[in-house]
LOFI-483341 format. One line per 2 residues: number of its first residue (from 1); their letters; for each residue x, y, z of N, C-alpha, C. Coordinates in steps of 0.1 Angstrom, whole numbers, plus 5000, padded with zeros to 4 digits. Atoms other than C-alpha are relative to their C-alpha. Layout:
REM residues N
NUM> a> X/Y/Z/X/Y/Z/X/Y/Z ~ ...;
REM end
This chain:
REM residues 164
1> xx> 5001/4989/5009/5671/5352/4422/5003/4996/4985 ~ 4993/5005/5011/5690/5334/4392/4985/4993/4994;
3> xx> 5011/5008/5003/5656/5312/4386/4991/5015/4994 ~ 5005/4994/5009/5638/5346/4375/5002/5008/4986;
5> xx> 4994/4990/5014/5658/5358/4349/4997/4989/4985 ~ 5001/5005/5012/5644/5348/4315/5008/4996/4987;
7> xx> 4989/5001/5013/5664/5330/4291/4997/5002/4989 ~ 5002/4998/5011/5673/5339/4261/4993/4990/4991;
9> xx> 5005/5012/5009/5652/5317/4231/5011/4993/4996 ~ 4996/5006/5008/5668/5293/4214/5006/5002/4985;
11> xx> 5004/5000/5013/5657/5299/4181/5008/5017/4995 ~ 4995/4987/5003/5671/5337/4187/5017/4998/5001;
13> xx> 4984/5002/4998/5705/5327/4198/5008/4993/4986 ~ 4988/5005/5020/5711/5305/4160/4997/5011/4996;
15> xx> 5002/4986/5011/5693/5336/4144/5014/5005/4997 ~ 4991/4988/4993/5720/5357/4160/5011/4997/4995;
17> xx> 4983/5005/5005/5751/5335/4151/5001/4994/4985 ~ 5001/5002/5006/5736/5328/4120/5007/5018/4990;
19> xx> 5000/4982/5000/5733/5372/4113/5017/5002/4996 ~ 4989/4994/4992/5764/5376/4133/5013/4997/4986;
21> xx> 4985/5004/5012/5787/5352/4109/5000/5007/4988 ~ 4997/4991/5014/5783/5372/4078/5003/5013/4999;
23> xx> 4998/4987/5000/5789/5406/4093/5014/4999/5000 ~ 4988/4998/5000/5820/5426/4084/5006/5005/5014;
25> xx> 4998/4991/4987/5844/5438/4111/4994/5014/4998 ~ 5006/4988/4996/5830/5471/4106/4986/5003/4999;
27> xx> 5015/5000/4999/5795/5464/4103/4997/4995/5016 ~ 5000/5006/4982/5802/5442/4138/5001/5013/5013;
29> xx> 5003/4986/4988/5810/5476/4154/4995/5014/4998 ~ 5014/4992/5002/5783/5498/4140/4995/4993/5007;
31> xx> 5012/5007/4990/5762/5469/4157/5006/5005/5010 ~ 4996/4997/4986/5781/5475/4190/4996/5010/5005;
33> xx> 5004/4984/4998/5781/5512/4187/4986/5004/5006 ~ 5013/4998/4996/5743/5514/4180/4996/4989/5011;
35> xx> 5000/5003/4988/5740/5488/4211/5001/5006/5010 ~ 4991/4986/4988/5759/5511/4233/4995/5011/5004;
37> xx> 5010/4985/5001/5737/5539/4224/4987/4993/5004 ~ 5011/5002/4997/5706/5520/4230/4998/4996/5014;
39> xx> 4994/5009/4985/5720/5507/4263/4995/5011/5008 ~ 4997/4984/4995/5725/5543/4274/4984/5004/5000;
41> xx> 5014/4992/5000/5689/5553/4264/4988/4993/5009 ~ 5009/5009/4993/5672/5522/4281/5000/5006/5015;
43> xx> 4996/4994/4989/5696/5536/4317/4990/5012/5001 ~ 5007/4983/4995/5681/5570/4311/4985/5001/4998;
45> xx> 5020/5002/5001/5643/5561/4302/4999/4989/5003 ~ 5002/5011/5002/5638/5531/4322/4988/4995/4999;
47> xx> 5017/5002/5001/5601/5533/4318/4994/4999/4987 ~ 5005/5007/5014/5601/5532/4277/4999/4984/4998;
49> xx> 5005/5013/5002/5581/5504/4268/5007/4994/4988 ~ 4996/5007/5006/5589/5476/4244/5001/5011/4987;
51> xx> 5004/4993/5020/5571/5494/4207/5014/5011/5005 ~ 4991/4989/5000/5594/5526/4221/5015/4995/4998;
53> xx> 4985/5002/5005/5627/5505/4224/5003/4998/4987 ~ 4996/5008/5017/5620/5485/4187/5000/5013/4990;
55> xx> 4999/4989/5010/5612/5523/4171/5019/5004/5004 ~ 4986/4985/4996/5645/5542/4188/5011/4984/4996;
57> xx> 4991/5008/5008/5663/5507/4178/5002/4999/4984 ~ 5001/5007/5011/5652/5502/4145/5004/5013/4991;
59> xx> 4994/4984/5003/5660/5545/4139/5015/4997/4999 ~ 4986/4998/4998/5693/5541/4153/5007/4988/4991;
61> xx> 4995/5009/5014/5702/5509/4132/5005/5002/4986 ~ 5004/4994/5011/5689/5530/4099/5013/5013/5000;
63> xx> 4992/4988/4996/5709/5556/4109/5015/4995/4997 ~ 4985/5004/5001/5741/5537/4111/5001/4990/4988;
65> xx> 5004/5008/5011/5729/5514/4081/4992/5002/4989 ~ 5010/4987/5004/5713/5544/4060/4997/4989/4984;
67> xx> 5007/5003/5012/5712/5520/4028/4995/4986/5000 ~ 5008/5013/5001/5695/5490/4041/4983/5003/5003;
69> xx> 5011/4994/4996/5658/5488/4040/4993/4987/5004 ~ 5005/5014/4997/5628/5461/4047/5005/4989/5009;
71> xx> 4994/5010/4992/5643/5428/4062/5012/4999/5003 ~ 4987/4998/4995/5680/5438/4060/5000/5008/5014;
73> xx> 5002/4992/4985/5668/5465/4085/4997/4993/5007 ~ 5004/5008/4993/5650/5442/4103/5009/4989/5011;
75> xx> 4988/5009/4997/5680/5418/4105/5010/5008/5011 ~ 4991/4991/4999/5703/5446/4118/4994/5003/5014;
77> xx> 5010/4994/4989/5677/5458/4143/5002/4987/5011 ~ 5001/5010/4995/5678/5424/4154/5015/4995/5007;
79> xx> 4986/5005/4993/5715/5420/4159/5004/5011/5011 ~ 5003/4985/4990/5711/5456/4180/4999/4992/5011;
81> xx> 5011/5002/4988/5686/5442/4205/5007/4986/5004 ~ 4996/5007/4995/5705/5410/4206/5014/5001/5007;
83> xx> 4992/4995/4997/5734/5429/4214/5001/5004/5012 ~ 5007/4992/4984/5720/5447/4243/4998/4993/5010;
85> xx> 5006/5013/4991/5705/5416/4256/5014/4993/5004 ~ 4988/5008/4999/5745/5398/4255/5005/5006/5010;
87> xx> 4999/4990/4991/5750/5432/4273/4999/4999/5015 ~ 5008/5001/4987/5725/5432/4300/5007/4985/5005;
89> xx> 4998/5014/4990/5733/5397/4308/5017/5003/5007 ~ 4985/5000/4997/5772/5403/4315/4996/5015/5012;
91> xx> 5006/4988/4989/5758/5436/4336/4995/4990/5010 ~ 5009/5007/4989/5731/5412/4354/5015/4990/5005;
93> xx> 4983/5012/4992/5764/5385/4359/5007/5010/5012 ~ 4990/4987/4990/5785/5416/4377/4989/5002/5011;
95> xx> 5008/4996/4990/5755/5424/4395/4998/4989/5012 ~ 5000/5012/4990/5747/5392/4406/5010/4995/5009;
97> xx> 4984/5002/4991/5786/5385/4418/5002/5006/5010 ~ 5003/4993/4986/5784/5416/4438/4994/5002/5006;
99> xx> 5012/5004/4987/5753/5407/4458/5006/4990/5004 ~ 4996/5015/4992/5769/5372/4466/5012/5005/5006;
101> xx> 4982/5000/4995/5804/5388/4473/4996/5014/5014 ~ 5008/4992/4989/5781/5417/4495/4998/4990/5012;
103> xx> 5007/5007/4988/5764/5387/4514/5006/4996/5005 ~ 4990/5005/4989/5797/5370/4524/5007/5008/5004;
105> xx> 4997/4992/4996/5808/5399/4531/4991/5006/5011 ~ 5010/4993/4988/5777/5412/4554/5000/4988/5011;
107> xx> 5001/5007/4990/5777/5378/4571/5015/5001/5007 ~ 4993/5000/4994/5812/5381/4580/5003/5013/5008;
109> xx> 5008/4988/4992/5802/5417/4593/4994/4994/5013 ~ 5011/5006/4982/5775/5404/4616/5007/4993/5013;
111> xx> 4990/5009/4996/5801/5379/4626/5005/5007/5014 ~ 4989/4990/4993/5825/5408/4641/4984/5012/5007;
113> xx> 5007/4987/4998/5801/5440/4645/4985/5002/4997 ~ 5013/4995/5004/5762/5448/4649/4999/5010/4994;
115> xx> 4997/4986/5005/5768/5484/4640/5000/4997/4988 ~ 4991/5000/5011/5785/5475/4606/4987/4993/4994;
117> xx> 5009/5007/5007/5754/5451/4597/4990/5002/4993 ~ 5010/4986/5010/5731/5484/4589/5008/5004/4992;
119> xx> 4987/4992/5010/5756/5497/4569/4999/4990/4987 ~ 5000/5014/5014/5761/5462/4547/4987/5001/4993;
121> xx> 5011/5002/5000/5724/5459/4552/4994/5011/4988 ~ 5001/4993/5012/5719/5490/4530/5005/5003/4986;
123> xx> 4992/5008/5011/5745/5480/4505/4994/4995/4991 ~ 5005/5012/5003/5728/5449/4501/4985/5004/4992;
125> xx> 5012/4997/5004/5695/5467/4494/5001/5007/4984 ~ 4994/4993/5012/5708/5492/4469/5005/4991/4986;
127> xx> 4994/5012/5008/5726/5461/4450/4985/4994/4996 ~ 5013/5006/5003/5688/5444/4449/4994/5005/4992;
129> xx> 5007/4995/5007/5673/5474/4436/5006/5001/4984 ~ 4991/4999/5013/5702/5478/4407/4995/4985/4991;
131> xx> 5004/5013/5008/5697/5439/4402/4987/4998/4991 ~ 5011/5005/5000/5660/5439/4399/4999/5011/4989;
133> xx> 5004/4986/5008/5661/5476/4377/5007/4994/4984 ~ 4992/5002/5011/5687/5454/4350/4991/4986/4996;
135> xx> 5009/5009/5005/5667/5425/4348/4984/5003/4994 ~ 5003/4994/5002/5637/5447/4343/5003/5006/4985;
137> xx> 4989/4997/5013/5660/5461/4312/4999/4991/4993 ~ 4994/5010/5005/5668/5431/4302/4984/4990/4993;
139> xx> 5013/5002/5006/5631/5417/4297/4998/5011/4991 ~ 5005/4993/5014/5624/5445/4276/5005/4998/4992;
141> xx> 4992/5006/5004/5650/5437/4257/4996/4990/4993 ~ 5001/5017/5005/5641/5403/4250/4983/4999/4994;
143> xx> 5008/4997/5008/5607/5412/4244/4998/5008/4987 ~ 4999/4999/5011/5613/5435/4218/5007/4994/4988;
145> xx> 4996/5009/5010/5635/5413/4201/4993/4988/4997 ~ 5005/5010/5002/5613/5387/4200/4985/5006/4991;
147> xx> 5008/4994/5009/5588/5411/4181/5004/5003/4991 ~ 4993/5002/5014/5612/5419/4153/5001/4988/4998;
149> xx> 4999/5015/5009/5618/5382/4150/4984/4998/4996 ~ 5018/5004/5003/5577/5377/4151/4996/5011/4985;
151> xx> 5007/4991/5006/5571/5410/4127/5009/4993/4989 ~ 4995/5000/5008/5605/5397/4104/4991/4983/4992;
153> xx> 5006/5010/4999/5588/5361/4104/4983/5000/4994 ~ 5009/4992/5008/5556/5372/4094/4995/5006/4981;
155> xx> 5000/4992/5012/5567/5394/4064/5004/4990/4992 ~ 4993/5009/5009/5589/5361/4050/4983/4998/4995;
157> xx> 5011/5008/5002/5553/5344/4056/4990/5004/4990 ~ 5007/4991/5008/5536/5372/4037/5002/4995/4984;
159> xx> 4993/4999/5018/5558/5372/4005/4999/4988/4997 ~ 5000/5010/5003/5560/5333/4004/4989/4997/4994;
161> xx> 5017/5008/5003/5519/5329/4005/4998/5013/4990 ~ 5000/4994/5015/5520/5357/3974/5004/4994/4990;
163> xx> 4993/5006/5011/5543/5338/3956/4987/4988/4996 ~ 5014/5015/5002/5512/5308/3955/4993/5003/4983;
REM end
């Protein structure tokens, strides 16, 4: 299961601690906040697509960072969605733990009791579907952050080949 879960880039992870190190403590938890809140909206719509997360991210960012505009926003938006994603993964870790700590636990079921093995057995499933619904999350996630970095990447590209 560990082999499907998409790693984060590279190039997003310096971005991030590059971002990260210049924010103040209270800019660090405005980012959290608006994380927290986007976390929450992902749970309760898990069917909005990518464009839908990077708008209701890049809103809620604005919102909590009403006098940044262009690529500050951009930046912000960016430490959001990387936020979420540091998130999801520490969720998918818990998840993951309690499917392995389920399985030695169902096999030491089976061990003792057939009865008890349906019981685990449905556990076990429920735990799959959680797993598979947060990794799910968690790609979107990583796809829209990788379109703010592509769209902020882009705009440098823009302004640089004007300056010519």
């Amino acid at each position: 299961m560990a082999a499907q879960v998409r790693p984060v880039p590279g190039e997003a992870l310096r971005q991030n601690a590059r971002l990260a190190a210049n924010l103040s403590p209270t800019a660090k938890s405005k980012v959290q906040a608006v994380a927290v809140s986007l976390a929450v909206a992902i749970k309760q719509q898990p069917a909005m697509t990518a464009a839908q997360l990077q708008t209701r991210a890049r809103a809620a960012a604005i919102q909590s960072f009403p006098d940044l505009g262009g690529m500050d926003a951009d930046a912000v938006v960016f430490l959001v969605l990387m936020q979420c994603v540091q998130d999801q993964q520490a969720d998918l870790n818990r998840a993951m733990n309690a499917m392995q700590q389920n399985a030695a636990a169902k096999q030491a079921v089976r061990s003792e009791q057939a009865k008890s093995t349906q019981q685990a057995s449905d556990v076990s499933e429920m735990q799959s579907m959680q797993l598979q619904m947060l990794m799910d999350q968690r790609s979107k996630l990583l796809e829209t952050m990788s379109n703010v970095m592509k769209t902020a990447s882009d705009a440098q590209s823009s302004m640089i080949a004007n300056l010519k």
